[in-house]
C-alpha positions as CSV (number, residue, x, y, z in Angstrom):
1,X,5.3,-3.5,-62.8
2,X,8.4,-4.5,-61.2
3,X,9.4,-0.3,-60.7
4,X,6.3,0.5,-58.9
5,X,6.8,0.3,-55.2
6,X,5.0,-2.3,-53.1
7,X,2.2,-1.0,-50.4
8,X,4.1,-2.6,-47.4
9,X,0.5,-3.6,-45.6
10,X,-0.3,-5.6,-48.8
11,X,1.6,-8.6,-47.3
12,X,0.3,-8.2,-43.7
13,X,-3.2,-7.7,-44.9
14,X,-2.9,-10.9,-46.9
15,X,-1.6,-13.1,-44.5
16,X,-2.9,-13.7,-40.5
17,X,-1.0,-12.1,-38.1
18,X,0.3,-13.7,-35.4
19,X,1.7,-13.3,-31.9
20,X,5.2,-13.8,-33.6
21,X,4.3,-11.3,-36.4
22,X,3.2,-8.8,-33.6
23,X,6.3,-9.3,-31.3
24,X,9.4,-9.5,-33.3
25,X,11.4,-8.8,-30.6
26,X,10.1,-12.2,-28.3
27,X,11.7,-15.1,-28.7
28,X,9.8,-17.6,-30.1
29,X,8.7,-20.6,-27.9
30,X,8.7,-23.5,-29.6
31,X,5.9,-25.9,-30.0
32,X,4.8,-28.7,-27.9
33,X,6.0,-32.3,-29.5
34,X,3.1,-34.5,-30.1
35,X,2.3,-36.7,-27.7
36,X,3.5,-40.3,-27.6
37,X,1.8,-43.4,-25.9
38,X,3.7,-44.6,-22.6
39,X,4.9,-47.6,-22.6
40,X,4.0,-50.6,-20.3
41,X,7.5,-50.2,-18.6
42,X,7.1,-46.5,-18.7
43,X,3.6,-47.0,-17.2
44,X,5.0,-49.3,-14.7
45,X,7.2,-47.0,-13.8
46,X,5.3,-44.1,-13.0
47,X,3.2,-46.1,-10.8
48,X,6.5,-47.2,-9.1
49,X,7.4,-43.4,-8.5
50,X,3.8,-42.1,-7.6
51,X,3.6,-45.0,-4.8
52,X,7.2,-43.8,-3.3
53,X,6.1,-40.4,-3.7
54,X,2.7,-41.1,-1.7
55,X,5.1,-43.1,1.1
56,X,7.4,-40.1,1.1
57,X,4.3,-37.5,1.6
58,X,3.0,-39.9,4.4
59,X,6.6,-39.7,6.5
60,X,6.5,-36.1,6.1
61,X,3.4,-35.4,7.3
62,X,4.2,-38.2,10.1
63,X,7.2,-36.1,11.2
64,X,4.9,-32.6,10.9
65,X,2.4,-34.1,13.3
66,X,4.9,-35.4,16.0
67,X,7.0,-31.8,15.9
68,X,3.6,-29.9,16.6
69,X,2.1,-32.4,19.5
70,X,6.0,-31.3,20.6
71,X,5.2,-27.8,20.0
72,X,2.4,-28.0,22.1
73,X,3.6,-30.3,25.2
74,X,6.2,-27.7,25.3
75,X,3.6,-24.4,25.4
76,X,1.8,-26.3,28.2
77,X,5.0,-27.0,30.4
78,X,5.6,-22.9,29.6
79,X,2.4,-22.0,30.5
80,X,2.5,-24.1,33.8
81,X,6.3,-22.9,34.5
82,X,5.8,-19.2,34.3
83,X,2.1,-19.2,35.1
84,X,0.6,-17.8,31.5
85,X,-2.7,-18.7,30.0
86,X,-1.9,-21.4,27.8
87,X,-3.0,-19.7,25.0
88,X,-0.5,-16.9,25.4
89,X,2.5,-19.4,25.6
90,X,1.2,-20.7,22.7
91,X,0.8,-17.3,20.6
92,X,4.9,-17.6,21.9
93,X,6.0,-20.7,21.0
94,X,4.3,-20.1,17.5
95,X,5.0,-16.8,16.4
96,X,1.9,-15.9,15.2
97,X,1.5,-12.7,13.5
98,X,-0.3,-10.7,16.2
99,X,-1.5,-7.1,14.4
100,X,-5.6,-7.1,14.9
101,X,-8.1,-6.3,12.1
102,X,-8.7,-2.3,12.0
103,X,-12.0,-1.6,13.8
104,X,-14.8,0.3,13.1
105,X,-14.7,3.7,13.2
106,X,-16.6,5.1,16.5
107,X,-19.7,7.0,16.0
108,X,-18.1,10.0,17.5
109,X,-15.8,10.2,15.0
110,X,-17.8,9.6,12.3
111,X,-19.8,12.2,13.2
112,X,-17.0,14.5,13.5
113,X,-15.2,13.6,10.3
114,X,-19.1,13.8,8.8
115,X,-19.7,17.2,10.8
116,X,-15.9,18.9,9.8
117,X,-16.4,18.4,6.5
118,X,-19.6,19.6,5.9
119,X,-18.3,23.0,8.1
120,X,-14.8,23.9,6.2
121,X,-16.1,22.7,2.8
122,X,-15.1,25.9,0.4
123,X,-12.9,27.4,3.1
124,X,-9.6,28.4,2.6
125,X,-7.0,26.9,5.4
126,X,-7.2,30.0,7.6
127,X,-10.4,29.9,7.9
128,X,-11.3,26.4,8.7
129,X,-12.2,25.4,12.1
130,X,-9.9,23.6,13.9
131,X,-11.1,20.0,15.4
132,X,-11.6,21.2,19.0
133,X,-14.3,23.8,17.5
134,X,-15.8,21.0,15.6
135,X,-16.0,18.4,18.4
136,X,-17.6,21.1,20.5
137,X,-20.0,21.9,17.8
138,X,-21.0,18.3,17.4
139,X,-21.2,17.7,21.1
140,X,-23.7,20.2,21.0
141,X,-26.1,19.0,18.6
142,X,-26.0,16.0,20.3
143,X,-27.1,18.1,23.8
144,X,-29.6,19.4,21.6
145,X,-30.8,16.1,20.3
146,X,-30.0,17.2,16.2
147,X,-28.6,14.5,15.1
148,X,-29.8,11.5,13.5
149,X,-28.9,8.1,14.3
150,X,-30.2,6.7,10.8
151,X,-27.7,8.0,9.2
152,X,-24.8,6.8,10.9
153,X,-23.9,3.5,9.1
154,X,-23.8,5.5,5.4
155,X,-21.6,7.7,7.1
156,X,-19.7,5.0,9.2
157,X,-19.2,3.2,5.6
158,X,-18.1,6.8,4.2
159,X,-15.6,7.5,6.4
160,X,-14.1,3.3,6.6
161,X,-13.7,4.1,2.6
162,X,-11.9,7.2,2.8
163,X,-9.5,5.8,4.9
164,X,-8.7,2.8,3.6
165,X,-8.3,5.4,0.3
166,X,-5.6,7.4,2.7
167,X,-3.9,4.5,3.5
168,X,-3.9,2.4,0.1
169,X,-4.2,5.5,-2.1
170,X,-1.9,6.5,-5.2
171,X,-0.5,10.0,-5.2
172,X,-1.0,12.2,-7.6
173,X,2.8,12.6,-8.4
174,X,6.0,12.4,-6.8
175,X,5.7,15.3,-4.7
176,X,2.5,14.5,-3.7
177,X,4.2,11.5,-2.0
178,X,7.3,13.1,-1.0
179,X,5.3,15.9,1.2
180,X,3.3,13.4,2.6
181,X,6.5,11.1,3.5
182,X,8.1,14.4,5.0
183,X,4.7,14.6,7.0
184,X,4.2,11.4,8.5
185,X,8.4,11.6,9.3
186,X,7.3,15.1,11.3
187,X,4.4,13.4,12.7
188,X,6.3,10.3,14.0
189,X,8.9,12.6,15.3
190,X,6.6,15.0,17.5
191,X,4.9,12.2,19.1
């Protein structure tokens, strides 16, 4: 019995497997000791340290409050001094991260995006229309009272989630990204 070979799994099927078992190549933590009653000293202690700790957070928050009534005497005398809403000395003095929120696209170009893809969908590059032909196209329905106004927030919504897709998007590979890096390059420097 001892010649025949031993089905390797037999022990793993036999016994649980574990974290450890999986990931041999993890250290293992090790285990958390039991826990132990405080003591009265220890517990007097701790109340000791949380009391300081509370007195510390107070001074803090003390000295937080007296540098920002500071901060804000001095935006007023800035405001008065160089004659700026007080507001704006105080988007100064603090620094504030001043980028706005991305608005909504504008129904015109909604219904240009909408109207240009509907018009070069299955056409190969030379053939599509350029954007001044499609602008001209949708400027005429709208002369000619085609469009429909219901439809505008779907495609307001459509166009809002293909562009946050542009902007946040994965390429599909390496070049994908590299031609579009070389793009946007060629694009910032023609502007």
């Amino acid at each position: 019995m001892d010649d025949q070979p031993m089905d390797p799994l037999a022990k793993q099927r036999d016994q649980p497997l574990t974290h450890a078992s999986r990931h041999p190549e993890k250290e293992i933590i090790p285990p958390r000791p039991n826990y132990q009653k405080t003591t009265r000293a220890q517990r007097e202690t701790a109340k000791v340290q949380a009391a300081l700790k509370q007195d510390r957070k107070k001074a803090l928050q003390r000295e937080i409050n007296a540098f920002l009534e500071q901060r804000e005497k001095f935006a007023v005398e800035l405001a008065e001094k160089f004659n700026l809403k007080v507001e704006m000395a105080r988007r100064l003095v603090n620094d504030t991260f001043t980028t706005k929120e991305a608005r909504a696209p504008s129904t015109w170009n909604v219904l240009v995006s909408h109207r240009g893809k509907e018009l070069n969908e299955g056409q190969t590059k030379g053939d599509r229309l350029s954007l001044r032909e499609i602008q001209e196209i949708v400027q005429q329905e709208i002369d000619d009272r085609e469009h429909n106004a219901v439809d505008n927030e779907e495609l307001q919504e459509e166009l809002k989630e293909s562009r946050e897709l542009n902007s946040k998007g994965a390429h599909s590979s390496n070049r994908a990204a590299a031609v579009d890096y070389n793009a946007s390059l060629w694009q910032v420097e023609m502007e």
